[in-house]
N, CA, C and O atoms as a GROMACS GRO file, in nm:
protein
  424
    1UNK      N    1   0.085  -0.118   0.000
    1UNK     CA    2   0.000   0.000   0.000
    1UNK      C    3   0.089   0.124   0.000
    1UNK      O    4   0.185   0.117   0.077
    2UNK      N    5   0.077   0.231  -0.068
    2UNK     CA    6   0.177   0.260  -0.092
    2UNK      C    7   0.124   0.468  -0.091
    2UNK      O    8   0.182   0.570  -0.126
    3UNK      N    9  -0.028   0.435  -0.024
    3UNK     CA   10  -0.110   0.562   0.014
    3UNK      C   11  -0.098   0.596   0.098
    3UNK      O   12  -0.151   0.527   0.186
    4UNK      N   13  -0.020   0.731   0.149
    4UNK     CA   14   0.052   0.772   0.318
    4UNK      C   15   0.099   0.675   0.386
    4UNK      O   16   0.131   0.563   0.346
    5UNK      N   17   0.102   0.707   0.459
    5UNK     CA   18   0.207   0.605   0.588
    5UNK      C   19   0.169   0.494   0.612
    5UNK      O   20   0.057   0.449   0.584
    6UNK      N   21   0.309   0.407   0.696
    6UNK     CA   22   0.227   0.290   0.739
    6UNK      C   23   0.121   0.258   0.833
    6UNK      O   24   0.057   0.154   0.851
    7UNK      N   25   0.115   0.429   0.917
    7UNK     CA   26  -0.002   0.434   1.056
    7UNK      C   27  -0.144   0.445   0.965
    7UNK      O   28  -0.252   0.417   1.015
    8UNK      N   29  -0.132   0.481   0.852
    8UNK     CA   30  -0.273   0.506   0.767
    8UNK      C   31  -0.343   0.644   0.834
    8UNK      O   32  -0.464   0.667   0.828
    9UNK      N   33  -0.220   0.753   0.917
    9UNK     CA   34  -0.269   0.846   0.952
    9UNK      C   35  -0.212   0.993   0.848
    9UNK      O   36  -0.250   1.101   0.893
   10UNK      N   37  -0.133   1.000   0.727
   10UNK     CA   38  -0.094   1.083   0.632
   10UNK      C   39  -0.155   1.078   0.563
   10UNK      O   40  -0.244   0.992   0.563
   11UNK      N   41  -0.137   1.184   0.448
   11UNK     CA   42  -0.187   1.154   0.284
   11UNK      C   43  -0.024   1.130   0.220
   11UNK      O   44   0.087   1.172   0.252
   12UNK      N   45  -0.051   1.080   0.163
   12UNK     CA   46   0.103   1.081   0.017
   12UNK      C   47   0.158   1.191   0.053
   12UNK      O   48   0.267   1.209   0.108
   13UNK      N   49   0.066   1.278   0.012
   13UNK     CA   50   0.124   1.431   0.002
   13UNK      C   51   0.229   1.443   0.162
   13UNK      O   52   0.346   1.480   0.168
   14UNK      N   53   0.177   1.416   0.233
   14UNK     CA   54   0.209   1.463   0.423
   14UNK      C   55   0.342   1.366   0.397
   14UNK      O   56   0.459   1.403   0.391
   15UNK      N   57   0.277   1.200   0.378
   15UNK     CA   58   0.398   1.145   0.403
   15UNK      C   59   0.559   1.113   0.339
   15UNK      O   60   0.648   1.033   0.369
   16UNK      N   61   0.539   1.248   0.212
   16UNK     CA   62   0.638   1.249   0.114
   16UNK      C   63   0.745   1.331   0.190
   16UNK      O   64   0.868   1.330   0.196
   17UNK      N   65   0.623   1.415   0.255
   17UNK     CA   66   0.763   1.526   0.330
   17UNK      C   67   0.897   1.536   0.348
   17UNK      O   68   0.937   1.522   0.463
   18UNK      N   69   0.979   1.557   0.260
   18UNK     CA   70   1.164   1.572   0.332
   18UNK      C   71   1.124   1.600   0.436
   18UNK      O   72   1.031   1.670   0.477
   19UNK      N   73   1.292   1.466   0.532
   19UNK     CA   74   1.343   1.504   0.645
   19UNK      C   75   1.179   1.518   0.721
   19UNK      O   76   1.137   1.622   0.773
   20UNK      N   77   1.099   1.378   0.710
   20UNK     CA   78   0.985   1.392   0.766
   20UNK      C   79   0.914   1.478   0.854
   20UNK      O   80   0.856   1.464   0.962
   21UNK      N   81   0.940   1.587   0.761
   21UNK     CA   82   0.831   1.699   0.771
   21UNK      C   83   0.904   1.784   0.832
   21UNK      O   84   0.864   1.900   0.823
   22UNK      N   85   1.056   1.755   0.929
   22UNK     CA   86   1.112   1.845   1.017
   22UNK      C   87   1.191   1.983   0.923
   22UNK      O   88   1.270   1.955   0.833
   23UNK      N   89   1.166   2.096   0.950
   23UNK     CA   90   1.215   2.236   0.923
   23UNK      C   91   1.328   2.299   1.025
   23UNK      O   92   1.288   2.326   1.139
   24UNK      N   93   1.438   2.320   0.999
   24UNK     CA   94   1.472   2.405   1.091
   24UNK      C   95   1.529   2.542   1.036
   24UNK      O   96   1.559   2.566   0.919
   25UNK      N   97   1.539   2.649   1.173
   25UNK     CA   98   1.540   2.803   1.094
   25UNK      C   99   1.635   2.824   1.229
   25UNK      O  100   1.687   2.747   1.309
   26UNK      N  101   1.629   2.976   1.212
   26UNK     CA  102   1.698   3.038   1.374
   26UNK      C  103   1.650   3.028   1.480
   26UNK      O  104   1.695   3.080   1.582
   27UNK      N  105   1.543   2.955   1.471
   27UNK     CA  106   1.475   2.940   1.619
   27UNK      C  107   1.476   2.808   1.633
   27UNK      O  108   1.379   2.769   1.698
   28UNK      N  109   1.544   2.729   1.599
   28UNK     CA  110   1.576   2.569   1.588
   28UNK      C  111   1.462   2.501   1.487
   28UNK      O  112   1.420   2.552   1.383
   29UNK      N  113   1.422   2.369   1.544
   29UNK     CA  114   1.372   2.285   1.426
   29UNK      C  115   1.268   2.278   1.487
   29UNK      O  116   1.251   2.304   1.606
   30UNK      N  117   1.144   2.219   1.362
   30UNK     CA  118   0.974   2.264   1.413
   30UNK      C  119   0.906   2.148   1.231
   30UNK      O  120   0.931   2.119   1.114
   31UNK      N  121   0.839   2.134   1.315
   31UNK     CA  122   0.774   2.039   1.279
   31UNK      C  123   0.656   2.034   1.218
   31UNK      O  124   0.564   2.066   1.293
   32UNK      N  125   0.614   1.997   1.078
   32UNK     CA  126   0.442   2.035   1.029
   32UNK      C  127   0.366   1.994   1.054
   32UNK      O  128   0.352   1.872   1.071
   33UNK      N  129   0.257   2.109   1.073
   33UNK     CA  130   0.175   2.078   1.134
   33UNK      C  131   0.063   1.877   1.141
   33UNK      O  132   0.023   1.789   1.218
   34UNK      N  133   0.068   1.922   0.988
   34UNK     CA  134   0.016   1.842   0.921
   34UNK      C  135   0.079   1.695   0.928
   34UNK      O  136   0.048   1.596   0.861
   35UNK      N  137   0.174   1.708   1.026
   35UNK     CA  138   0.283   1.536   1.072
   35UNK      C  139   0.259   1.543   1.218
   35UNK      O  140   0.336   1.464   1.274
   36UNK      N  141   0.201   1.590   1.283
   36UNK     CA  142   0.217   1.588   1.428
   36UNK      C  143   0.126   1.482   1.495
   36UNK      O  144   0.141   1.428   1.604
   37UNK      N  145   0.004   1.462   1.384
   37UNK     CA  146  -0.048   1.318   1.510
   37UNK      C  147   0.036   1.209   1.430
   37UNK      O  148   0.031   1.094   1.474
   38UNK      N  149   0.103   1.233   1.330
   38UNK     CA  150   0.194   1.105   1.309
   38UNK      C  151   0.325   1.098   1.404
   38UNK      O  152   0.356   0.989   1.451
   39UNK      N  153   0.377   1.176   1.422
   39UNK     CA  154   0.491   1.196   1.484
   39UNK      C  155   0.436   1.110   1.652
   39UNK      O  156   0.489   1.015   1.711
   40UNK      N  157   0.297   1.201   1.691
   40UNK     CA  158   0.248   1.123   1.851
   40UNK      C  159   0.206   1.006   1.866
   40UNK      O  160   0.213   0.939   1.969
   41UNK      N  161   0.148   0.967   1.734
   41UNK     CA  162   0.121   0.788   1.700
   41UNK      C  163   0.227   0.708   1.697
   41UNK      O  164   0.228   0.613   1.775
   42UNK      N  165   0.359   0.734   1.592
   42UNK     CA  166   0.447   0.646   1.600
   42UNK      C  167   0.512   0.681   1.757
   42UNK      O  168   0.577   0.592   1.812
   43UNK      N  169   0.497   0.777   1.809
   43UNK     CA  170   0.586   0.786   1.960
   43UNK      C  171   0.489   0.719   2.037
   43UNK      O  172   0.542   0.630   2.105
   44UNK      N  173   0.373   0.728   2.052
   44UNK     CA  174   0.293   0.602   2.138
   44UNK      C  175   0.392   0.463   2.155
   44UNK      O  176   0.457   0.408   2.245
   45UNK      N  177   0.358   0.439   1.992
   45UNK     CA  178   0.360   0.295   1.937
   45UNK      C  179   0.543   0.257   1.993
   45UNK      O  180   0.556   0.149   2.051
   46UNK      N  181   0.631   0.316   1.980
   46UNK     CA  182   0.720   0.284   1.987
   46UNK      C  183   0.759   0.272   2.183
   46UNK      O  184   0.836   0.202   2.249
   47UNK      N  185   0.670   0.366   2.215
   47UNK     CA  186   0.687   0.375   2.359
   47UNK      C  187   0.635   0.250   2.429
   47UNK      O  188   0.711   0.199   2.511
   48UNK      N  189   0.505   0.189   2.406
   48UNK     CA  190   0.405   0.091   2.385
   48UNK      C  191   0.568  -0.052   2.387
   48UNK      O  192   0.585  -0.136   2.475
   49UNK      N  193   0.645  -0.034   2.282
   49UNK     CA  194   0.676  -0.165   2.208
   49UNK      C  195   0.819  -0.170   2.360
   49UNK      O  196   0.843  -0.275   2.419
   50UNK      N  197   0.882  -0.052   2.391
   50UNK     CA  198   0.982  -0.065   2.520
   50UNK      C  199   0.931  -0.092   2.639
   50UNK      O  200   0.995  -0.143   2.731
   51UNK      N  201   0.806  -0.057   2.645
   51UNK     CA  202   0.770  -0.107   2.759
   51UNK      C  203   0.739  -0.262   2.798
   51UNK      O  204   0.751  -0.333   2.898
   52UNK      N  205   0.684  -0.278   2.636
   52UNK     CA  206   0.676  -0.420   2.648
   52UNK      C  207   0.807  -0.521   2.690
   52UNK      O  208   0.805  -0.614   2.771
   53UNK      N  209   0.921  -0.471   2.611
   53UNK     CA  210   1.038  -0.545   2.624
   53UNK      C  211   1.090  -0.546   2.757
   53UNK      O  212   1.151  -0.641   2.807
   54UNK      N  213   1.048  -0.366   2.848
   54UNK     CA  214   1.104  -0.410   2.960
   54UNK      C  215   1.047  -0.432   3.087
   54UNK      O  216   1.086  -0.400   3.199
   55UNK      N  217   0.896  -0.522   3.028
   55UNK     CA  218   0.817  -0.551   3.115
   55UNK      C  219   0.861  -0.644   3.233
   55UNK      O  220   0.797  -0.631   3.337
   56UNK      N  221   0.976  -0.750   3.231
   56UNK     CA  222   1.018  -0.810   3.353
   56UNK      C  223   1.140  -0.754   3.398
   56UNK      O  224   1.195  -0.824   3.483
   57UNK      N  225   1.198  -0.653   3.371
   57UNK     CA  226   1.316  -0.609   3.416
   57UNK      C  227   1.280  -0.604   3.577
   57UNK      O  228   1.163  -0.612   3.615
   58UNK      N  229   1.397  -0.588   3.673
   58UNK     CA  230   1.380  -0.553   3.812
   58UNK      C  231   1.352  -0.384   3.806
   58UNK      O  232   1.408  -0.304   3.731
   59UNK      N  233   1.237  -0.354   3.920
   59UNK     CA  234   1.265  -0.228   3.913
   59UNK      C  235   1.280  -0.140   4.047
   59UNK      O  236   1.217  -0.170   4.148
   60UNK      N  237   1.345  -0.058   4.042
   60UNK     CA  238   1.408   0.028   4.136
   60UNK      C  239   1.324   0.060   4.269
   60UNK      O  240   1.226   0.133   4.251
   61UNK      N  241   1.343   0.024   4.374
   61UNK     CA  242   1.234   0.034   4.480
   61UNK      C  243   1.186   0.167   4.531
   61UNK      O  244   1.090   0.172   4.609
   62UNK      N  245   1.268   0.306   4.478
   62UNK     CA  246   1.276   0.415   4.548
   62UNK      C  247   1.219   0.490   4.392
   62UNK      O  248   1.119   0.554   4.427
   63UNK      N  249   1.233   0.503   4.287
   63UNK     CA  250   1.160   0.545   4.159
   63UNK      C  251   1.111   0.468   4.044
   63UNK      O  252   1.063   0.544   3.960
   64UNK      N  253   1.106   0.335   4.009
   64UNK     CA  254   1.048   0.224   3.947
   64UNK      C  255   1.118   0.227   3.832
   64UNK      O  256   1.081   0.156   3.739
   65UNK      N  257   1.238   0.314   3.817
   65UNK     CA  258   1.301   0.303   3.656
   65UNK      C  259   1.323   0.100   3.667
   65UNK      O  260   1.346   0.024   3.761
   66UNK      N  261   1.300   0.080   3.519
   66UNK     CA  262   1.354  -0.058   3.494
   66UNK      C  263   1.509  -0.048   3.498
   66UNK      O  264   1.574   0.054   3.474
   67UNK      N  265   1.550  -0.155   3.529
   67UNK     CA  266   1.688  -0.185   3.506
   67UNK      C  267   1.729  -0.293   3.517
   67UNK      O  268   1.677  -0.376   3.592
   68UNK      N  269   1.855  -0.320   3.425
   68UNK     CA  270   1.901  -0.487   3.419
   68UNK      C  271   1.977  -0.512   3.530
   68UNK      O  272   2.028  -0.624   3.524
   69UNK      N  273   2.006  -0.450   3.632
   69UNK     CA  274   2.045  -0.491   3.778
   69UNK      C  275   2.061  -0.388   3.863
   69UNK      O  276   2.125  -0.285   3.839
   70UNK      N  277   1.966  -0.433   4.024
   70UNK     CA  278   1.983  -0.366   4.119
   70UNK      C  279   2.067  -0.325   4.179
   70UNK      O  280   2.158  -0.393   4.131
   71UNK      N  281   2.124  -0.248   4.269
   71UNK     CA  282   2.245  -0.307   4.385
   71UNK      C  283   2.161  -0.356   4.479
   71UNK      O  284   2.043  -0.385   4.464
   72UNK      N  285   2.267  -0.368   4.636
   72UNK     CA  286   2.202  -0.452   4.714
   72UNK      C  287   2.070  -0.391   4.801
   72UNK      O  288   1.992  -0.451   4.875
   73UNK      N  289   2.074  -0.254   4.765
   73UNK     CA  290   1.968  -0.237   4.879
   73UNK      C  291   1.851  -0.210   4.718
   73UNK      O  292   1.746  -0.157   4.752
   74UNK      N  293   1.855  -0.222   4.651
   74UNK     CA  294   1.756  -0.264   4.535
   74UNK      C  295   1.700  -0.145   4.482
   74UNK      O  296   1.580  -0.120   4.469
   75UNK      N  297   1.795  -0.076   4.453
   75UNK     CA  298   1.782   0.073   4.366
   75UNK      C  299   1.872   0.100   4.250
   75UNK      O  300   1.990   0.132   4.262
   76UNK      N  301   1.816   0.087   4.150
   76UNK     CA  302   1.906   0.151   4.042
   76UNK      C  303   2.035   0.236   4.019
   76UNK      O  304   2.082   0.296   4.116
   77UNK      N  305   2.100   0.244   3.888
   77UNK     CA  306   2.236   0.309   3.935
   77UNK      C  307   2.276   0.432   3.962
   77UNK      O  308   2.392   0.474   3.969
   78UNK      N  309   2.129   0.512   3.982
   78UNK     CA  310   2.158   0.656   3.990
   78UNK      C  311   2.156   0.720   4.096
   78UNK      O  312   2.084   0.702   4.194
   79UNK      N  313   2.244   0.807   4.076
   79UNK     CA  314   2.354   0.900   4.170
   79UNK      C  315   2.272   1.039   4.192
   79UNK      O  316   2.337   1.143   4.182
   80UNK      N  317   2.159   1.046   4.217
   80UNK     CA  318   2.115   1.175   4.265
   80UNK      C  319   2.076   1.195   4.409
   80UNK      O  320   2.031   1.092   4.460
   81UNK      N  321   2.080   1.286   4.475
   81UNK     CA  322   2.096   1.288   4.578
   81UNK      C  323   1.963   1.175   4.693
   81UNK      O  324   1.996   1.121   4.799
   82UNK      N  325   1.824   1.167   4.631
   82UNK     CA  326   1.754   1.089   4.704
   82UNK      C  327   1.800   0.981   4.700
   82UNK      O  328   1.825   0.930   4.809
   83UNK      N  329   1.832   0.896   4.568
   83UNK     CA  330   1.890   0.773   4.600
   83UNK      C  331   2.069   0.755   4.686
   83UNK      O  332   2.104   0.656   4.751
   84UNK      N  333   2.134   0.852   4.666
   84UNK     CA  334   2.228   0.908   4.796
   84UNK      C  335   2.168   0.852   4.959
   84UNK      O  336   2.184   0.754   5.031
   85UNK      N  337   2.117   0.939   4.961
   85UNK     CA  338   2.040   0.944   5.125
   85UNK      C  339   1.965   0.848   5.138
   85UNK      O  340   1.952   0.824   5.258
   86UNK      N  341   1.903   0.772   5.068
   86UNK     CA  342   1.852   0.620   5.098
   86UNK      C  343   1.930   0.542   5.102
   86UNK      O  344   1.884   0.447   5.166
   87UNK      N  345   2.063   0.517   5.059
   87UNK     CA  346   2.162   0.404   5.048
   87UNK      C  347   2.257   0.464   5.159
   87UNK      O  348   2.357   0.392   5.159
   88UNK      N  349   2.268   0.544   5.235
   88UNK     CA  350   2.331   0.596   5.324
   88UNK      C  351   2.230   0.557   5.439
   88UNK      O  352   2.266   0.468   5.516
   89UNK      N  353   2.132   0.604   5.454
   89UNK     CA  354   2.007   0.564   5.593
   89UNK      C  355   2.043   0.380   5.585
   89UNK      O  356   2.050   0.317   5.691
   90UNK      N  357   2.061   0.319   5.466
   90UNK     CA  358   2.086   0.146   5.490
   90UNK      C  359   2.203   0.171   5.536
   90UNK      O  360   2.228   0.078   5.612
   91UNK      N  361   2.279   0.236   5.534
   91UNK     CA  362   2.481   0.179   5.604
   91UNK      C  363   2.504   0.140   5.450
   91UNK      O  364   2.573   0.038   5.454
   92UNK      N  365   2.480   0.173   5.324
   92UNK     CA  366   2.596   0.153   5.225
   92UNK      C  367   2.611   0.316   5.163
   92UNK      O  368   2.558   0.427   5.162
   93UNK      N  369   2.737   0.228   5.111
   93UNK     CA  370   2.804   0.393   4.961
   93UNK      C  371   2.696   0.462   4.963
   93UNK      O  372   2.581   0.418   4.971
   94UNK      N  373   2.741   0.597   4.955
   94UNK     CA  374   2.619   0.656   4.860
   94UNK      C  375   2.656   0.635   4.694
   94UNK      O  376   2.584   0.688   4.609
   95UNK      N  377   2.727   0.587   4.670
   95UNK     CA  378   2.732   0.589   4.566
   95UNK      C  379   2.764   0.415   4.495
   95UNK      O  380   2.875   0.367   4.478
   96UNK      N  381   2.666   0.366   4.472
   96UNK     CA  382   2.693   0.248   4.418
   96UNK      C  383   2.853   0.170   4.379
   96UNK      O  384   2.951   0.244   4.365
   97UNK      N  385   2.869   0.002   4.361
   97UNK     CA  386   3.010   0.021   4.322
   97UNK      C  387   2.951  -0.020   4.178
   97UNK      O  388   2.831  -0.047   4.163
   98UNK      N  389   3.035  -0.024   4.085
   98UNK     CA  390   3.055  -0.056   3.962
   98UNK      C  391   2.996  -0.178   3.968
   98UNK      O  392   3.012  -0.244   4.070
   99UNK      N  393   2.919  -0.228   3.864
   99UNK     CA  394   2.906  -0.396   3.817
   99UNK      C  395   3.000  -0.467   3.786
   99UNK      O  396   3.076  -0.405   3.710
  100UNK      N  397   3.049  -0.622   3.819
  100UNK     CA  398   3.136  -0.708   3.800
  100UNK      C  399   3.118  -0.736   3.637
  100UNK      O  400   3.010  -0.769   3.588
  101UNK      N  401   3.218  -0.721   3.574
  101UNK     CA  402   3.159  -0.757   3.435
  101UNK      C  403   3.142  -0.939   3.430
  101UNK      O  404   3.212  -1.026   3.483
  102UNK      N  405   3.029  -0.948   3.349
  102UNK     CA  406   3.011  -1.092   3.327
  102UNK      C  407   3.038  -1.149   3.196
  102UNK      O  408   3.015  -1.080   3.097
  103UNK      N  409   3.079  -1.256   3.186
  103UNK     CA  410   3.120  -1.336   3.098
  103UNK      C  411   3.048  -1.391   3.002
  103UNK      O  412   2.970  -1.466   3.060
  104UNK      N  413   3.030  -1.397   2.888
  104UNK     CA  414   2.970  -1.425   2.779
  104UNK      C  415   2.789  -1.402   2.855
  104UNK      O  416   2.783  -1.331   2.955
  105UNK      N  417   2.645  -1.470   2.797
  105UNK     CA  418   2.535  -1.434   2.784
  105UNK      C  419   2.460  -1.487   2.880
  105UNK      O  420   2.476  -1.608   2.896
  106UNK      N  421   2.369  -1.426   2.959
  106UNK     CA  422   2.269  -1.494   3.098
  106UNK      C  423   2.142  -1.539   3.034
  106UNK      O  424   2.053  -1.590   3.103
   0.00000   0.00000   0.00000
């Protein structure tokens, strides 16, 4: 099919657009009008498809980011000051140690 996009939300015309539809000038880059529920559909859809993938990841007990490994008090690897002061109130680092690298695939 070969009539606008693959969301079936363009015309030909919309989805021919150079540099899909993006413009930029002195006020940076901006976008037509006429692409913007395509632009929020495929960003759904793609948002939709990561979540799916990182639907069993462990997730962070203090902000729920996914991640492919906790430390020990079971918070993700970031270094901002709340996760600071929670890993300090347990008696560890505030600052995480590095991951052990592992050996070929889990």
């Amino acid at each position: 099919m070969s009539d606008g996009c693959r969301l079936g939300c363009c015309t030909p015309e919309v989805a021919a657009l150079p540099v899909g539809g993006w413009t930029t000038s002195d006020k940076g880059w901006k976008l037509d009008d006429r692409r913007r529920e395509h632009v929020a559909r495929e960003w759904r859809e793609k948002s939709a498809q990561i979540d799916r993938m990182q639907a069993d990841y462990p997730k962070c007990k203090l902000c729920g980011q996914a991640a492919l490994r906790l430390d020990v008090a079971g918070l993700c690897s970031k270094i901002d000051e709340v996760h600071k002061a929670y890993r300090v109130r347990l008696g560890l680092p505030a600052v995480p140690a590095a991951p052990v690298p592992q050996r070929g695939r889990r």
